[in-house]
C-alpha positions in Angstrom: 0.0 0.0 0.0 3.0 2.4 0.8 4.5 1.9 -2.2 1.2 2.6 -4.0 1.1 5.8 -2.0 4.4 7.0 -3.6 3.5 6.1 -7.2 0.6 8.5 -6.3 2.7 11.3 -5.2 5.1 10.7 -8.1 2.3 10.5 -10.4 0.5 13.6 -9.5 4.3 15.6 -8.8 4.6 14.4 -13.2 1.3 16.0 -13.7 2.0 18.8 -12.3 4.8 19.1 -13.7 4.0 18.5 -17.3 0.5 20.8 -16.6 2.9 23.6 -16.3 4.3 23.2 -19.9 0.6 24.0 -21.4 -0.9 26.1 -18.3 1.9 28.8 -18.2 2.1 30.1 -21.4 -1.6 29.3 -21.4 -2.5 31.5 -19.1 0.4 34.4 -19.7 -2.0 35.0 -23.3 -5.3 34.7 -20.9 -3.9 37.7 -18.8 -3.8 34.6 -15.7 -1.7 36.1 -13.2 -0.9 33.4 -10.9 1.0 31.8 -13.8 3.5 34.2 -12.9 3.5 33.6 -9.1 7.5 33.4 -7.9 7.1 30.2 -5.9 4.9 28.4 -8.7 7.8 29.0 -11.4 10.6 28.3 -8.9 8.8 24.9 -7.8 8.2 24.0 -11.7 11.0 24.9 -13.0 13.2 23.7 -10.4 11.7 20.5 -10.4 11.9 19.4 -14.3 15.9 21.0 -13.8 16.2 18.1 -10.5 14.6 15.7 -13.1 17.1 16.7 -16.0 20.3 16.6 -14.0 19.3 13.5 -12.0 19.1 11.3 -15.6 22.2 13.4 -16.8 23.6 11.8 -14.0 22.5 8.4 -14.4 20.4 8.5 -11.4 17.4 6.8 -11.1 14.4 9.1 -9.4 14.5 8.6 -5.5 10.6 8.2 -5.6 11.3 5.0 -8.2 13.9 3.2 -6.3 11.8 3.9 -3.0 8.1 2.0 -5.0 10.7 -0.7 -6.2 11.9 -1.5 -2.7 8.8 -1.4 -1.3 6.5 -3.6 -4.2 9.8 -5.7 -4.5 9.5 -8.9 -6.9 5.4 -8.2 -6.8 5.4 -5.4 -9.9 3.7 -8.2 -11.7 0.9 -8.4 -9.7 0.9 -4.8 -8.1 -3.2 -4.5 -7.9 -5.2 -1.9 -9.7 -4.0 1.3 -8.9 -0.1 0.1 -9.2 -0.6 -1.6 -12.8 -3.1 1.4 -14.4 -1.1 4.4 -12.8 2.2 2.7 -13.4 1.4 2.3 -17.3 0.7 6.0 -17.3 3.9 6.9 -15.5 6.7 4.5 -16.8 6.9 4.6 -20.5 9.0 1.3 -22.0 11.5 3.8 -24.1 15.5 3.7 -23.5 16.6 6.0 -21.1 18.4 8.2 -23.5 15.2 9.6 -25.0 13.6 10.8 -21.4 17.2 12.2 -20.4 16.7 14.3 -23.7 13.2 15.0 -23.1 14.1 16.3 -19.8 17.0 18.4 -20.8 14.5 19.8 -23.9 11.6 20.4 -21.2 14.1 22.2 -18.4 15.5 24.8 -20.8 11.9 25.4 -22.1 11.0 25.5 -18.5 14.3 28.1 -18.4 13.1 30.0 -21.1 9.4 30.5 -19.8 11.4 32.7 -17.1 12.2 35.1 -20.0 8.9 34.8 -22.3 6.9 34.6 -19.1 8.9 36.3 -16.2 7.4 36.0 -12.9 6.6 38.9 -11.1 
């Protein structure tokens, strides 16, 4: 159950994420202001640069290894939420294609900061 728990988190933390790629440029054309909150942009930003850096590095994410040592050998049979929200969270692609996706997604992230400056 814990280690359902942290694909949740993980999940939602990825949706979050990837919301911010449509919402903020989104809302900077719909006059939103809270697209331009400080703490929003640092958190969304600075998260997608963690991600980046951490597959740069080779790293796997902390919140993976931690659902792997807690589901152990029983991915197979992980239960409802661990098999549908796993398939929409781990893709079967080599890791050299989400490394570039992340690099390509922090510098857009980077570059919202000057197309979108918060205020």
């Amino acid at each position: 159950m814990l280690a359902d728990l942290i694909l949740v988190v993980h999940f939602v933390i990825a949706a979050l994420v990837g919301a911010g790629f449509v919402l903020i440029p989104l809302g900077a054309s719909a006059g939103w202001r809270w697209v331009r909150r400080r703490g929003l942009r640092l958190l969304h930003a600075g998260a997608i640069v963690f991600v980046a850096l951490e597959s740069l590095a080779g790293i796997a994410c902390p919140l993976t290894v931690w659902e792997d040592l807690l589901r152990g050998a029983a991915r197979a049979d992980a239960g409802f939420i661990g098999h549908w929200v796993g398939r929409l969270l781990y893709w079967d692609l080599p890791p050299a294609f989400f490394t570039a996706v992340y690099v390509v997604l922090a510098c857009l992230a980077l570059a919202f900061w000057r197309w979108v400056p918060p205020e």
